[in-house]
N, C-alpha and C positions, 0 to 999 in steps of 0.2 A: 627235602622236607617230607614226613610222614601223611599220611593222609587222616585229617582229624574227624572226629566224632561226628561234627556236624557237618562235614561237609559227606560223608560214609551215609546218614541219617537222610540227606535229601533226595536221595537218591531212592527212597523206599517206601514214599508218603502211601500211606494207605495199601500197605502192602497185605496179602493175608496170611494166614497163618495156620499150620506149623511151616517152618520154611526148611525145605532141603538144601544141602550145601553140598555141591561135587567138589570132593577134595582129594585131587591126585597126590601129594606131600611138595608138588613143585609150589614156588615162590609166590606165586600168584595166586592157589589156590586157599593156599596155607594161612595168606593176609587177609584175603575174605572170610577165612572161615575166625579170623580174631577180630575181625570186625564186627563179622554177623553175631559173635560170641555178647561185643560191650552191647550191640542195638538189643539183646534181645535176652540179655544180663535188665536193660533199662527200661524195656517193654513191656518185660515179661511174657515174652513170646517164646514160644518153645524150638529148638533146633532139631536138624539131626544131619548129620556127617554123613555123605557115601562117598565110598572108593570103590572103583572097579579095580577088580584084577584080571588084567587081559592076557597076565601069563603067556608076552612077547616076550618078555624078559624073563633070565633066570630070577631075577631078583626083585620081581614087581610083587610077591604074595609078602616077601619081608617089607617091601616098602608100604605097602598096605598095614600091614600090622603096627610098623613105625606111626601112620596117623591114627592109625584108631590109636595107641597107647596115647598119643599126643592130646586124640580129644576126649579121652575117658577123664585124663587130669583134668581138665578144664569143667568135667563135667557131663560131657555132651557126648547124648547117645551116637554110637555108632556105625554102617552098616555096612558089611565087605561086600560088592557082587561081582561074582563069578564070570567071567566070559569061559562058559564051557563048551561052546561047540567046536566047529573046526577051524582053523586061522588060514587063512589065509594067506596065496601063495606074491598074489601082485594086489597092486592098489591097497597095500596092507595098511599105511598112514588114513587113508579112504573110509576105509572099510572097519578099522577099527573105532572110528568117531561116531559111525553108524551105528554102530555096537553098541557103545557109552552111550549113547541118548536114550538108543530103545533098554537098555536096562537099567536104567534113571530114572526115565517116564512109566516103564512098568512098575518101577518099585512105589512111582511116587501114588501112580493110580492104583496101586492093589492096598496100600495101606491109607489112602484118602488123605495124602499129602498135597495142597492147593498149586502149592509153588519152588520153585529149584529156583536156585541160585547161580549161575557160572562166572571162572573169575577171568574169564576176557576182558583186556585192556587197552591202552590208549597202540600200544603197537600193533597187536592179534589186529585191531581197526583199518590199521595202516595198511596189514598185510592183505589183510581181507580184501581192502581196495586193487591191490597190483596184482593178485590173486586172479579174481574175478576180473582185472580187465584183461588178463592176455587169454583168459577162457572164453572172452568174449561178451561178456554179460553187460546187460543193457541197462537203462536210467536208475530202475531200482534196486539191482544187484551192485551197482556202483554208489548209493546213498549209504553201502554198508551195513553191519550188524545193526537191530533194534535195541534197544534198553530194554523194554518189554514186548515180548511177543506173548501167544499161546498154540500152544501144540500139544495137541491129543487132549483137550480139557486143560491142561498144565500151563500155568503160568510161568513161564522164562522170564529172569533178571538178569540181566548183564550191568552190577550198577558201577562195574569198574572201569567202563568204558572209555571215562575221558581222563582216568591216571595212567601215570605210566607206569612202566615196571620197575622204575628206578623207585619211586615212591612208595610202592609197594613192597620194596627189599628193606626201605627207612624202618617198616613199621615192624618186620623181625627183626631186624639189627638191635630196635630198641629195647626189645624181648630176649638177645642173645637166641633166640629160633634159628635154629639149623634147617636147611630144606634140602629136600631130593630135585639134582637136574636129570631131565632126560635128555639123552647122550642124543638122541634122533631130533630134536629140535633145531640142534647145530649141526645135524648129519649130510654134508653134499649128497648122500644117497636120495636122500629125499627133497621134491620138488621148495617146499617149502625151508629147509636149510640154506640150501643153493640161495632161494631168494631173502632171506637174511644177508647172508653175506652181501650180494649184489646191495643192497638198502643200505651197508651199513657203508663200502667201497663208493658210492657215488654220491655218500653226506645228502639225501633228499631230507629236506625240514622236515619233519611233520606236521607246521604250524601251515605253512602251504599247500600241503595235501588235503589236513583237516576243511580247509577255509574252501577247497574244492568239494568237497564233498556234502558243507553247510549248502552251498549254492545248488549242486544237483538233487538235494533234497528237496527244497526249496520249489524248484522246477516238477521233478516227481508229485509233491501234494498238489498243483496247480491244476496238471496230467489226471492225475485220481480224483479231484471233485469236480474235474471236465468227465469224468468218465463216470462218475453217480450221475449227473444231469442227464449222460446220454443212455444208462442204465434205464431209465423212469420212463424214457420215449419207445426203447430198443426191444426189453425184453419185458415179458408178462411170467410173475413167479405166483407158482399154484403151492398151498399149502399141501396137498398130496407128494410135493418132494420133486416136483416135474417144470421144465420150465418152455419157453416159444418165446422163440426168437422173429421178430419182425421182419421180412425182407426187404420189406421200401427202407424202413429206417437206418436198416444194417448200411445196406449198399450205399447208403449217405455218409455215412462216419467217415472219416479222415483215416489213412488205412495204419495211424500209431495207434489211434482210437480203439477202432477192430480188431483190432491186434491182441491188446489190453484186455478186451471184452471177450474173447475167445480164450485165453489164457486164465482171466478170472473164471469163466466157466469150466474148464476143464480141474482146475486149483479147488473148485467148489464140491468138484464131486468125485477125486481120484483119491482123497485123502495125504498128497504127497505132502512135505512141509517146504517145499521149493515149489515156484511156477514152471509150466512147461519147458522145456528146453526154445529156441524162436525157431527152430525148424518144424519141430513139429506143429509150432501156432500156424506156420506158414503152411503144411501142407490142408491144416482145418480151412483156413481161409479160402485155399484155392477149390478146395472139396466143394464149401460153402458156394461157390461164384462158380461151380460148373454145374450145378445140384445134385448132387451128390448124395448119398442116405451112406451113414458108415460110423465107427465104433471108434473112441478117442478120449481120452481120460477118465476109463472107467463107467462111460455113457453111448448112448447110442444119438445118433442126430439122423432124426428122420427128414429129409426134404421135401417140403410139397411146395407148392405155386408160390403161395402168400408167406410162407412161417418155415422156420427150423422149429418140429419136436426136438425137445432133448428130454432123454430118460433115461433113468439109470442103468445101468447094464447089469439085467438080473444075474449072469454066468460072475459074475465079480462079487457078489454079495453071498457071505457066509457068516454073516453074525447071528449066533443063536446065544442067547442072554436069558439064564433064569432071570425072573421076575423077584424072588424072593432075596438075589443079591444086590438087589436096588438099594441105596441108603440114601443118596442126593441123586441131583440132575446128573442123566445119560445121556451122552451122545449117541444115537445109534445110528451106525451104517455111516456116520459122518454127516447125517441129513437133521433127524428127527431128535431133537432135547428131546426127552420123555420125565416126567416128573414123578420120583419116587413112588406116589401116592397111589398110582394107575395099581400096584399088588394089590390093595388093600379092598380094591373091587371084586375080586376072584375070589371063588369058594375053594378052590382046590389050590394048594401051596406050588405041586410041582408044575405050574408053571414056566412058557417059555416064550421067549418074543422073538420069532423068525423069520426072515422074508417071506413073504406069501408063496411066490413062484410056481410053480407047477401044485402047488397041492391042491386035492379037493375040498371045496364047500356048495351051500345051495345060493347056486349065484343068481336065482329068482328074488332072494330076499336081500339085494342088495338096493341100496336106494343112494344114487350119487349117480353126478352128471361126470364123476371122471372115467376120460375115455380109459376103454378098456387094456388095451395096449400096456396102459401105467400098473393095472390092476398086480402083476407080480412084482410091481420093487418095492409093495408098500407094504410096513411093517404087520404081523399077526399075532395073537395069540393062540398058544399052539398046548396043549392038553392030553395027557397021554395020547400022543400021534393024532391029535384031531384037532382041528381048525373051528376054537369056537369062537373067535373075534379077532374082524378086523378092523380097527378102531375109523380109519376115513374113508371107511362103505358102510359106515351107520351098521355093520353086520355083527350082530352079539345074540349068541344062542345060551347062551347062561343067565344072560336076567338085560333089565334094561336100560342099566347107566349108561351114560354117556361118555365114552371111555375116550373120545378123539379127544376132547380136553384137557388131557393127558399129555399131549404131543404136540410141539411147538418149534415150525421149520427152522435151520438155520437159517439165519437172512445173508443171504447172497452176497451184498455190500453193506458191512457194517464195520464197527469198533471192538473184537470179539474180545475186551479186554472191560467195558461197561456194558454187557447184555447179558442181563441173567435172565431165568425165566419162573 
């Protein structure tokens, strides 16, 4: 049975808008993108189609042109992107997914598209699970894909998640749509073929795996609003983008706890779209409990008596951002929203917002209790090669708005899915 209107529809409640749709021409993606076509045929919300061409295949730039011509009938704008660097020789199934995201997410951020769409489903779920457990991955890596997540500002939807692919084939069939398979899906070359077959050889339900995975979720939120309570006790977060870790408190934590809270820390400020790998949580831990001062997810963790500093690792920071291509809220550095508005204070257009770091200003006129140490992770305004504002040292040599207002930390534990600023 095809997947209906309304059942395609719940999956999007308050979704925003223009919405991206990755469309490879395979089966899967091809149903989303005629689904996403009636929602927003009925919404009046606007689409647009991307395909990568990752030109592994001699025949991926024609299969490409196959869906655009597919979604120009229909209407709906469409956009080819390129993988034009170099391919890779191993990890190529790896490395190529890494590819499609970051040229997704570019596309969707350089043209101020909110949201993508991907048409992962009720199996991609399945796999993800046996996937991730013979790599080893712990409570949350085994509760599986998200329906929505956000990464890089971008909202991700997976609303196929709980149809299968059979269901999804109903809804071309009934179109007569023709699709493109790819031959490496079913390929024993590949880690992920082999484990097809194995799933498909040993008849495992899905309705029992599903029901395993409802239950470790389950366990997971329980784990994670034990771990906001112990957040509130543990650590002290400074709107300067810096945070201090309690020692008495830490060393109390249950060591799944501390775990959790180390790996949220590092996740907070490495920018990765995965958590740490558990070895590396485990060597923070032990750094942590020998005291240790030392450099770990794009941070530095200073130790003294009483506290873990942690601060950002200025060597890792290289965002430099006109001001004048502000339109909406910026992420910057992964730390600081910044609000459009902060251009509109500057006399001078060519503007730029850079880590402070080693550059010169007159640090007598700064007025702020934060320790010095922080003073280069925290963002500037930078002016033909001069440092006339740095908005959380109260320091502005151009006039005397109040420019820290502007800038609104990421919250460390949050829903980053209802936080705007």
């Amino acid at each position: 049975m095809k997947i209906t209107s309304t059942e395609f529809e719940a999956t999007l409640k308050d979704i925003p808008s223009p919405l991206a749709i990755a469309t490879s021409g395979g089966p899967d993606s091809l149903a989303l993108l005629l689904l996403a076509h009636n929602f927003a045929t009925k919404t009046k919300k606007k689409i647009i189609a991307l395909t990568v061409d990752h030109g592994l295949r001699a025949t991926s730039y024609k299969e490409a042109l196959y869906v655009q011509k597919l979604a120009q009938n229909l209407g709906i704008q469409h956009v080819i992107l390129k993988w034009e660097t170099e391919k890779p020789i191993t990890r190529i199934q790896e490395k190529a997914r890494e590819v499609r995201y970051d040229l997704l997410l570019k596309w969707c951020k350089d043209n101020q598209v909110p949201t993508l769409l991907l048409g992962h489903h009720q199996q991609d779920q399945e796999e993800t699970f046996w996937l991730r457990l013979s790599s080893g991955s712990g409570l949350d890596g085994l509760t599986g894909m998200k329906p929505v997540i956000e990464r890089e500002g971008i909202l991700i939807y997976r609303p196929l998640l709980n149809f299968s692919k059979e269901r999804l084939k109903e809804i071309l069939k009934a179109k007569n749509q023709e699709w493109i398979e790819d031959p490496s899906n079913e390929s024993p070359t590949y880690f992920r073929g082999r484990f097809r077959s194995h799933l498909n050889e040993e008849g495992l339900t899905n309705e029992r795996l599903l029901g395993v995975m409802t239950k470790l979720q389950e366990d997971a939120d329980f784990i994670n609003a034990s771990l906001l309570s112990s957040l509130q006790n543990t650590v002290k977060v400074f709107e300067e983008g810096y945070f201090i870790l309690q020692r008495d408190a830490f060393e109390t934590l249950h060591s799944a706890l501390a775990k959790r809270m180390i790996s949220l820390l590092i996740k907070w400020f490495s920018k990765a779209p995965y958590p740490p790998r558990s070895i590396q949580v485990e060597r923070v831990l032990k750094k942590i409990r020998e005291g240790h001062s030392f450099t770990a997810g794009k941070a530095f963790w200073v130790s003294k008596q009483k506290e873990i500093l942690i601060v950002r690792e200025t060597a890792a920071m290289k965002e430099k951002t006109p001001l004048s291509a502000l339109n909406k809220p910026y992420l910057w550095d992964n730390r600081f929203w910044v609000n459009p508005h902060l251009k509109n204070t500057l006399f001078q257009k060519e503007a730029f917002l850079i880590p402070l770091g080693n550059s010169p200003f007159a640090k007598d006129k700064v007025i702020s209790p934060c320790p010095s140490s922080v003073w280069p992770t925290l963002p500037a305004i930078e002016v033909k090669g001069k440092i006339v504002s740095i908005p959380h040292l109260c320091y502005n040599i151009e006039n005397e708005v109040n420019q820290r207002k502007f800038f609104y930390l990421k919250p460390l534990f949050h829903d980053s899915l209802t936080f705007t600023i």
